[in-house]
N, C-alpha and C positions, 0 to 999 in steps of 0.2 A: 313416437317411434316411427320412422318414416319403411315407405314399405321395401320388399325385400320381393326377390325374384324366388317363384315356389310357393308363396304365401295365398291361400285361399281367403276370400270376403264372400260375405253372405250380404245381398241388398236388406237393407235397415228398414223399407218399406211394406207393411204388414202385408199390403196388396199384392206382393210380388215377394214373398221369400223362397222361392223356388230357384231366384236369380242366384247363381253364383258364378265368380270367378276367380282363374288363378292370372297372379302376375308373371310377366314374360323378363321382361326389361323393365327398367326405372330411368327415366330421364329427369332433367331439372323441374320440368313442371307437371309432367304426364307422364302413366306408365303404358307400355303395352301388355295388352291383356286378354285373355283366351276364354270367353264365355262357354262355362262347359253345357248350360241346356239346349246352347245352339248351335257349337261347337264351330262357334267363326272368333277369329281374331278382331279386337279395336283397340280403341285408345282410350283414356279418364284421366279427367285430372286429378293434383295428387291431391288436392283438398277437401276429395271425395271420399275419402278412404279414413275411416278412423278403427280407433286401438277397441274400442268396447261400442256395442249399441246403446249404450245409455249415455246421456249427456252429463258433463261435470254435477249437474243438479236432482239426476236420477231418475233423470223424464227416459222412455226408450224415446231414438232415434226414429224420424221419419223418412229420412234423403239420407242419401249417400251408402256406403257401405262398410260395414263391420266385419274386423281378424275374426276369422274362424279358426285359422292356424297361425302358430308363429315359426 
């Protein structure tokens, strides 16, 4: 499901799930993005971004970040 501008992600990384952010824009290979804990604007690319924290195999995710909303 590719991402969608409004959609929340929560970082996948145990160490940091405090991180999240909403998408701004969606370009062909990055979106822009508005970090709400620190409340600055960047960039990610889109391969960073998945549908579930768990992997096809039902490992949870380490990297990247998981839809918390659709």
């Amino acid at each position: 499901m590719p991402a969608k501008p409004g959609q929340i992600y929560q970082q996948c990384d145990p160490h940091a799930p405090h991180i999240r952010l909403r998408i701004m824009t969606v370009g062909p290979n990055r979106a822009e993005v508005f970090y709400m804990h620190t409340g600055r604007a960047g960039r990610i690319l889109l391969n960073a971004l998945h549908d579930s924290a768990v992997t096809k195999t039902g490992k949870p995710r380490r990297t990247g970040y998981a839809l918390e909303t659709k």
